[in-house]
C-alpha positions as CSV (number, residue, x, y, z in Angstrom):
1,X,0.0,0.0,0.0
2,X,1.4,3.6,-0.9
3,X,2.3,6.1,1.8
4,X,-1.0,8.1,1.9
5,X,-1.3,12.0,2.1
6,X,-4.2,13.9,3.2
7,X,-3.2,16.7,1.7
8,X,-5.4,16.2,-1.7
9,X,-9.0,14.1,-1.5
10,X,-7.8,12.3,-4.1
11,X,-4.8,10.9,-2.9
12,X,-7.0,10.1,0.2
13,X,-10.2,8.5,-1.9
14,X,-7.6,6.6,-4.1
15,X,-6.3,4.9,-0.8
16,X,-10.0,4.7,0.3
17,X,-10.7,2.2,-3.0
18,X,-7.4,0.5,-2.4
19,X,-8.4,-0.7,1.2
20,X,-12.0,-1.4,0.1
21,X,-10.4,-3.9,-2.5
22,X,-7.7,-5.2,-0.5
23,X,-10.9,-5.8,1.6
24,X,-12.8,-7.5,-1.0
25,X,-10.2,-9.9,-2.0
26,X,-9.0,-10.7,1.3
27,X,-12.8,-11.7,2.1
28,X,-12.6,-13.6,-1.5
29,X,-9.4,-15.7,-1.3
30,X,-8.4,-15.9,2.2
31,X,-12.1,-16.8,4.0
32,X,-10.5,-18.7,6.9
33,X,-6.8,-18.4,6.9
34,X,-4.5,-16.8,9.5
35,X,-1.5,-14.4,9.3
36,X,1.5,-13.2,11.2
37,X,1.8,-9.7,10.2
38,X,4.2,-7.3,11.8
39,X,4.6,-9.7,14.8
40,X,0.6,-10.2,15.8
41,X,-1.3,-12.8,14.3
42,X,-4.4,-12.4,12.8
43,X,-7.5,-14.1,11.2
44,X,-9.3,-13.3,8.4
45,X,-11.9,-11.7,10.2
46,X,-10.0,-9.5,12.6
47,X,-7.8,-8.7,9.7
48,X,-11.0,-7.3,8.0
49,X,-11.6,-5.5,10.9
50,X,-8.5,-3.5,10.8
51,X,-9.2,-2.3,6.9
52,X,-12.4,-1.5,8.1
53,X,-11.7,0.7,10.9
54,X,-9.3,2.4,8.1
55,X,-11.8,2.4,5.8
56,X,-13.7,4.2,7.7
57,X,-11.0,6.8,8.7
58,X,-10.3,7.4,5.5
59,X,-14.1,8.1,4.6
60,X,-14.6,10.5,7.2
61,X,-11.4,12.4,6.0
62,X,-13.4,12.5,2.8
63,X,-16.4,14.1,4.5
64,X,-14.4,15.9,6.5
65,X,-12.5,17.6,2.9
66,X,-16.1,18.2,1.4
67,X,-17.2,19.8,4.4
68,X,-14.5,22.2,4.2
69,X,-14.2,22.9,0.8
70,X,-18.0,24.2,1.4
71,X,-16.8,25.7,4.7
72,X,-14.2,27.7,2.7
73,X,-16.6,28.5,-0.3
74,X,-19.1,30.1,2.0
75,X,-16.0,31.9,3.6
76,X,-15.5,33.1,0.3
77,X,-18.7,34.3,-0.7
78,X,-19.3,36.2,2.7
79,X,-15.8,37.9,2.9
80,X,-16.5,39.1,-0.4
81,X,-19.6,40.7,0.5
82,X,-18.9,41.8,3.4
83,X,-15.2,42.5,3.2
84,X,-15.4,45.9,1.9
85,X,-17.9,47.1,4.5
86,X,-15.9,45.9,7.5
87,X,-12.4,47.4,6.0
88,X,-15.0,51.1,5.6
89,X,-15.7,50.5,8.8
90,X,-12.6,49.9,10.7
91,X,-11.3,53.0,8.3
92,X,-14.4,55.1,10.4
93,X,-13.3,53.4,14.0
94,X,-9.4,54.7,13.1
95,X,-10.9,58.0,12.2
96,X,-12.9,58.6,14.9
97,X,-10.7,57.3,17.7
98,X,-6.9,57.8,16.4
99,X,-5.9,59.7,19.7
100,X,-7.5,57.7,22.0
101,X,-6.2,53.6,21.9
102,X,-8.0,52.7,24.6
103,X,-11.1,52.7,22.5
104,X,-9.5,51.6,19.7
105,X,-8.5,48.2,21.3
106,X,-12.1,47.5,22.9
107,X,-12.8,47.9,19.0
108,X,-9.8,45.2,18.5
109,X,-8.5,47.7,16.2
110,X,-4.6,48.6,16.5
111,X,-3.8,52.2,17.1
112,X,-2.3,54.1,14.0
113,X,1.6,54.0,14.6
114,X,2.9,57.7,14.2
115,X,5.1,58.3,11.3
116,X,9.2,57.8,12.6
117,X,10.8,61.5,10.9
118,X,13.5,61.0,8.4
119,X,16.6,61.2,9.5
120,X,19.2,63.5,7.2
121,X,21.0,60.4,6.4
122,X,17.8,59.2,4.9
123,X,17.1,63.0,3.4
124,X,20.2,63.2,2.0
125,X,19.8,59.6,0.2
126,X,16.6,60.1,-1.1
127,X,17.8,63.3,-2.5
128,X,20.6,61.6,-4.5
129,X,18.0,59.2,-5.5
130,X,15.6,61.6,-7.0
131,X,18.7,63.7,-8.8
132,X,19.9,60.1,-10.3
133,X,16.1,59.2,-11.2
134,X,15.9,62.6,-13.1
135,X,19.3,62.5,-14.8
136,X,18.5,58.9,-16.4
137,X,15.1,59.7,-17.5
138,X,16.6,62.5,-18.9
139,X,13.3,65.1,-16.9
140,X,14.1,68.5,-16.7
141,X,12.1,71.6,-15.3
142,X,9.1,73.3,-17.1
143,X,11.8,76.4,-17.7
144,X,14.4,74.2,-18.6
145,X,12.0,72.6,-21.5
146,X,11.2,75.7,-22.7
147,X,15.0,76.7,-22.8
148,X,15.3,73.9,-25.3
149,X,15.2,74.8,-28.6
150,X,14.9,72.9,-31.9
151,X,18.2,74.0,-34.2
152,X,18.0,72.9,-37.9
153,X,20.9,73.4,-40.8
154,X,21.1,72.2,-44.4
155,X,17.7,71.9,-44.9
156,X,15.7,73.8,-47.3
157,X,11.9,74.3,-47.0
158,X,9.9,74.9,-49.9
159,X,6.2,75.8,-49.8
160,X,4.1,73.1,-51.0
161,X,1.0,74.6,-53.7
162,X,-1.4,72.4,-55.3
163,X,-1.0,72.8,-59.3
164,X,-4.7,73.6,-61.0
165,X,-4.6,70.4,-63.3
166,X,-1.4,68.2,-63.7
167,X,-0.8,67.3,-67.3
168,X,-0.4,63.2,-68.1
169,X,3.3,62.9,-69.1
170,X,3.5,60.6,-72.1
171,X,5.6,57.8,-70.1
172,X,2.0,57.9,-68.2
173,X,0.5,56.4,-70.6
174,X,0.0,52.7,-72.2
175,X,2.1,51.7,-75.3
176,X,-0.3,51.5,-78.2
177,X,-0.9,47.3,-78.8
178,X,-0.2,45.6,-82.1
179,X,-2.3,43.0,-83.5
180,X,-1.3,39.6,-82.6
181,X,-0.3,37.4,-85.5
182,X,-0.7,34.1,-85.3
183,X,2.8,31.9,-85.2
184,X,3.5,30.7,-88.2
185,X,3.9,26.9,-88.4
């Protein structure tokens, strides 16, 4: 018999159908025969006995899986209805008692920690960070964009005008077709 694991139902109703025919057959081919199995003897029928009170274990590990697969899909269902409302409603507990943690914990609700200040190690780091962020994105100011100026040489730009009616050029149009002869033969 495998090594069972009741991590997965399956696992657990596959070892479930293995005892039930290990069961079976025992009660098939060994009616009235005796064993000596890890040092005890046994008979047929008290070996039955043993796969049954396993059988059964196994069974109500089964229920006990269905049970709380609903268990957990009703968990489900609830926190998702009701999840929002209690999260708004710890929000107005916060609000409304933030200086006072005495009433916060008869509410089970932690007390807001205060914000630690900064110290000028950290300032001066984050500082550095933001001028390095800036330089390799290449962002500059509002005045420094408008500093920036678009410089164009060798170009020249002529106006574009619509001609009134452009005349077909003669490459424009299709080579005049011979008659076909027929091949001689």
């Amino acid at each position: 018999m495998q090594t069972m694991s009741s991590s997965t139902s399956r696992a657990t109703a596959t070892a479930l159908a293995q005892v039930q025919a290990l069961i079976a057959g025992t009660q098939k081919h060994f009616a009235n025969t005796s064993f000596t199995l890890v040092g005890a003897s046994y008979t047929t029928a008290t070996l039955v006995q043993a796969l049954t009170s396993l059988a059964n274990a196994l069974s109500a590990v089964l229920t006990a899986h269905a049970g709380v697969k609903a268990a957990l899909t009703t968990l489900a269902n609830v926190t998702a209805a009701v999840g929002p409302v209690e999260q708004a409603y710890r929000r107005v507990v916060v609000a409304a008692y933030a200086s006072s943690p005495q009433e916060l914990a008869d509410f089970g609700v932690p007390a807001p920690k205060a914000r630690a200040p900064r110290t000028s190690a950290q300032n001066a780091a984050a500082a550095a960070k933001a001028k390095a962020t800036r330089a390799a994105r290449g962002t500059t100011s509002k005045k420094q964009k408008l500093a920036v100026k678009g410089d164009v040489s060798g170009v020249n730009i002529t106006p574009v005008t619509t001609p009134a009616a452009p005349a077909p050029s003669p490459a424009a149009q299709p080579a005049p077709s011979e008659p076909a002869t027929p091949p001689k033969a």
